[in-house]
N, C-alpha and C positions, 0 to 999 in steps of 0.2 A: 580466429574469425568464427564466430558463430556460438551456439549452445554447446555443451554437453550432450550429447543427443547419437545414438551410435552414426544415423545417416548424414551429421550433419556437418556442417564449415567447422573448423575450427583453426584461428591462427593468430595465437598468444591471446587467447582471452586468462584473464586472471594472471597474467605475466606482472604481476605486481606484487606476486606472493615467492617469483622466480628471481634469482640473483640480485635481490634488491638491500640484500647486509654485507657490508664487511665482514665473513664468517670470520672466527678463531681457528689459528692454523692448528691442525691437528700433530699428533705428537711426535716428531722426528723423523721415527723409524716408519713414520707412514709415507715419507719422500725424502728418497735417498739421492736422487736424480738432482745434479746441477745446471744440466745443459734444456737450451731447448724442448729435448728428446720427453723431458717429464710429463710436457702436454702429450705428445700420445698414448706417454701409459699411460693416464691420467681417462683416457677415452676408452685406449682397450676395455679398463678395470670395471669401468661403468658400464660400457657396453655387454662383455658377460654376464654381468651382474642382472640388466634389464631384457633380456634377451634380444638385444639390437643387431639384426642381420645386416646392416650396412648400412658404413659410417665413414667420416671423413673430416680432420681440424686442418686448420691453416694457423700458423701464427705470425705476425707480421710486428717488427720491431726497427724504427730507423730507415725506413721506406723501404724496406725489403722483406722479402719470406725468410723468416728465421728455421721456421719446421712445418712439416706436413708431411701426414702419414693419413693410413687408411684400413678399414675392415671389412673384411665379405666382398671385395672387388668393386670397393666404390672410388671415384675418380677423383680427387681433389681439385682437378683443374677442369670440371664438366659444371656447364650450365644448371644450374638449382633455380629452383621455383622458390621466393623466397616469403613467400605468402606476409605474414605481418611485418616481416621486414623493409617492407616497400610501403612503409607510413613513413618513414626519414626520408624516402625518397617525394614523395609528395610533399612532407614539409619542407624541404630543402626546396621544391619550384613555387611556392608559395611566397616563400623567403624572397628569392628571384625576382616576384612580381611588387613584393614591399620597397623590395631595393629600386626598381627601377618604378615610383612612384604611383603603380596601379593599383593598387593596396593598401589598408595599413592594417595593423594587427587590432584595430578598435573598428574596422569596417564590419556594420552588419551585412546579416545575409541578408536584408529587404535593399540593400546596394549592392552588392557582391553578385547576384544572382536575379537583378532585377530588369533583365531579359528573357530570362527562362519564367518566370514569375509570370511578366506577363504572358507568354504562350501558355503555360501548364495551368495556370490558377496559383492563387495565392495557399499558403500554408494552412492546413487544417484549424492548427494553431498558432492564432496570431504570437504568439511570446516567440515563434522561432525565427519572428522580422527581425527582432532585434538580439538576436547570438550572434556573437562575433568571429570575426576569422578566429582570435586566438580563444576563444573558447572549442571552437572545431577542434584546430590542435591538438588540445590539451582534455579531450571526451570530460565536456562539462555544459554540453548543451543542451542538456536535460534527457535525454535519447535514455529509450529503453535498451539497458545494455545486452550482454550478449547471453546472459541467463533467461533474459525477462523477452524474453522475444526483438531483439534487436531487427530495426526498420527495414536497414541493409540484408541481411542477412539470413533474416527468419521466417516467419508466410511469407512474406511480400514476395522474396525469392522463388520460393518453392513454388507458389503460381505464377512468378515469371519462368520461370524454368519450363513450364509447360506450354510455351508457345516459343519460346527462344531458345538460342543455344549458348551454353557456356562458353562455346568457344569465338565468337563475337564481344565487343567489348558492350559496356552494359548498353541499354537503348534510356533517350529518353523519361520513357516509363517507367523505368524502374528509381529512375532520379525521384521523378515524380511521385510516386510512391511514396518512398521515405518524404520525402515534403507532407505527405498528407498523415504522418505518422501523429498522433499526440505524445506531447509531452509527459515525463514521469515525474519531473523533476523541474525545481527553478532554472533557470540555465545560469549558471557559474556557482553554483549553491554547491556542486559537491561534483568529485571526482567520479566518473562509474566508465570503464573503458569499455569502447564498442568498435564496431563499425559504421556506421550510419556516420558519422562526421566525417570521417575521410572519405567516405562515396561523394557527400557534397560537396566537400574542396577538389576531387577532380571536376565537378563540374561548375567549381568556383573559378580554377586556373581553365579552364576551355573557352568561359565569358571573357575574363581579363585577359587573358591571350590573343583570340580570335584562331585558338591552332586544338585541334587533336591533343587531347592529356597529350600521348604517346611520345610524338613529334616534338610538342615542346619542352617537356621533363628530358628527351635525348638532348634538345639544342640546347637548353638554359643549363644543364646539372652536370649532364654523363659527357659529352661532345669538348667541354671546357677543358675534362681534368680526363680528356684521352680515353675513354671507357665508351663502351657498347652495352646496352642492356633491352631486353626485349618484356614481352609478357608471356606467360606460360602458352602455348599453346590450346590447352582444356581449360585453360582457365580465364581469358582473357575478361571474361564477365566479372571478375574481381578488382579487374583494374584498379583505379588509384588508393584501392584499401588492402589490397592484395595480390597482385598479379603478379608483379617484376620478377623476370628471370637474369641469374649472372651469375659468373664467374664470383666464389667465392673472396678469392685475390682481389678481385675488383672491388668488390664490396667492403672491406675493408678499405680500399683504397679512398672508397666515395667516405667514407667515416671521417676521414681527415677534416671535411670542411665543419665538421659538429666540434675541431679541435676551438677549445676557448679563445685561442688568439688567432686564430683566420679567420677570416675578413672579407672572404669571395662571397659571401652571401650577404654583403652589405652592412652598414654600419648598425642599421637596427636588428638586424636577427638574433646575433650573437649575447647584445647585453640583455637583449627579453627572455634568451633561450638560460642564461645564466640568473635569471632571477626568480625565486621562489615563488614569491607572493600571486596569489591565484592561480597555482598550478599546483595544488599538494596532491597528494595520491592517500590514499584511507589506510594504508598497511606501513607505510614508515615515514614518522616527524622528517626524517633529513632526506628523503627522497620526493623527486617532482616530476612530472613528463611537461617536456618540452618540443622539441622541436622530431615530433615522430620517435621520439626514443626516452627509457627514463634518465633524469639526470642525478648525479650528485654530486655535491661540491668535495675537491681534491685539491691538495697541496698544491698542483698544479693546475689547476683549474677547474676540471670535472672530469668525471669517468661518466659515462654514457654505454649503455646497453639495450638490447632488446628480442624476446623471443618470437618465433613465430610458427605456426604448425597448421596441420591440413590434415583432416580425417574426414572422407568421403566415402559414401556409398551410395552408389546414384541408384534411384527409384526405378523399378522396371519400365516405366514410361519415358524416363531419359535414356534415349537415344546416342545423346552427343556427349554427356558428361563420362568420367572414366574413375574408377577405385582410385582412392588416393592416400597416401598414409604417409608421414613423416613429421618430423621437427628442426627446425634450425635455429642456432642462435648467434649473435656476434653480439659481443663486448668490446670498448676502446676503453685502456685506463687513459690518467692526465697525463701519464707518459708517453704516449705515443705505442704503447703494446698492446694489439690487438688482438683477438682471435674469434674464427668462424667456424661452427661444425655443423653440418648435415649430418642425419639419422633415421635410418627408416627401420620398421614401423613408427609411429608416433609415440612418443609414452607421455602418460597423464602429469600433468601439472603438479605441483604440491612435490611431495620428497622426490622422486626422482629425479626431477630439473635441479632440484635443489642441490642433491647430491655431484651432479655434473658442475655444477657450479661453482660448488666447494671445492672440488678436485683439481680444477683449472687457476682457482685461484692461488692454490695453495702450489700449485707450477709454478705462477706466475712468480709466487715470492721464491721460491727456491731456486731459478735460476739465475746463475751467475755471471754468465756468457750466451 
């Protein structure tokens, strides 16, 4: 979320450049490990290497925790903030509202949002009448993304922030804002991930609901499949593009409904989230983002992933904001093997996500059991 910038949001911007290849396993003697247990070395080795004070994987295979270990005294089974991660959780209540007829993924936002519209005023720019839900989705709504001063995330915040507190969920005004943001871009003309689209599908799903994002993302998503999830604390102004906190375990567990053949999210989520076309991404032909996470087609259906990270340092005049530093990411292959890690401090985008990526993957194939 957010720029490159030392003070500012960051959570999985550029996660397009992160775990998006099938790497080449590296050569034998680089994974000796058949159990399990590979994914934590697989963590330790990285974590040395970037100097990660504390860390923590889960793996999950067959509806169960296969492995979980941990570094520097961090807890596998403690609540995480899980900043970009909580875009699958916003597309999944979105899903929700397609399935049960409130929605469809061709509704614009001049319908979608055309009670808020009329209280706040209409869009700066009229082209943002007609972006659609699955353009939101799949950040192709023309939005300046998270380099270029993204709507959500970048001034607009930084002077919300001076009258409000992060730790309330966003107001109003800050919806309204991003509404009044111009366009960079056609909308569906081309991929550019931000935040600004998912701020507005929280306040897509509060229209078509008549509920609290919070309240109704628990009742429709987490309450179904037996799960508990909150928002950060510090961060609750992130809300539906950012905020969810949860139990690693869990979150995996919430991954299942993105599997290709469930169905709890209705009959049309699943074949729209499985289809290419109008959802490419800029950094690889056979990769797409779908439904809050990127997809790609698998033997068995898809493999689905997504990173997410938080680097903050609040302005001497924020009061209520707090340092913030970390990264996390969860992967499902089409097999049903998943895996979650937490890592603080943050580390930058580009080789070293990369290299964690690679290491897990190359776990993933070498275990036997």
């Amino acid at each position: 979320m957010g720029r490159e910038v030392a003070r500012r949001h960051t959570a999985g911007v550029m996660a397009a450049l992160i775990a998006s290849t099938i790497f080449p396993l590296a050569p034998a003697a680089a994974q000796t490990s058949e159990a399990p247990a590979a994914f934590g070395a697989a963590l330790t080795t990285w974590a040395a290497k970037h100097r990660i004070k504390r860390a923590f994987i889960i793996v999950r295979r067959d509806g169960r925790i296969v492995h979980a270990s941990a570094l520097g005294g961090a807890d596998p089974d403690a609540l995480v903030h899980l900043a970009s991660l909580s875009k699958a959780i916003t597309a999944a209540c979105i899903a929700t509202l397609i399935r049960d007829g409130k929605l469809a993924f061709d509704t614009p936002v001049a319908a979608a949002l055309a009670k808020f519209i009329a209280v706040h005023g209409k869009p700066r720019d009229p082209r943002l009448l007609r972006v659609t839900i699955g353009q939101l989705l799949t950040h192709r709504a023309g939005f300046a993304n998270s380099d270029d001063d993204d709507p959500a995330t970048g001034r607009n915040l930084d002077r919300y922030l001076k009258t409000h507190t992060s730790r309330a969920p966003p107001k109003a005004s800050l919806v309204a804002a991003t509404l009044k943001a111009r366009l960079v871009r056609e909308p569906g003309a081309e991929y550019a991930y931000g935040n600004a689209g998912y701020l507005l599908l929280g306040a897509v799903i509060e229209e078509a609901s008549r509920e609290p994002y919070l309240s109704y993302c628990r009742k429709a998503v987490l309450e179904p499949l037996g799960l508990s999830g909150d928002f950060e604390p510090a961060w609750r102004v992130s809300s539906s593009l950012g905020a969810w906190r949860m139990r690693g375990e869990d979150y995996l567990r919430f991954l299942d409904l993105l599997a290709a053949d469930d169905q709890r999210l209705g009959a049309a989520a699943k074949p729209w989230m499985l289809e290419p076309d109008g959802k490419a991404v800029s950094f690889d032909a056979a990769v797409w983002y779908g439904l809050g996470t990127f997809v790609r087609k698998a033997e068995r259906g898809a493999d689905v992933w997504h990173w997410g990270s938080w680097d903050y340092t609040p302005e001497s005049w924020e009061k209520d904001t707090v340092r913030t530093s970390f990264v996390a990411y969860a992967k499902r292959m089409s097999d049903g093997t998943a895996w979650f890690v937490y890592a603080q401090p943050r580390v930058e985008e580009g080789a070293p996500r990369i290299e964690l990526d690679r290491a897990l993957f190359e776990a993933y194939r070498a275990a036997k059991r």
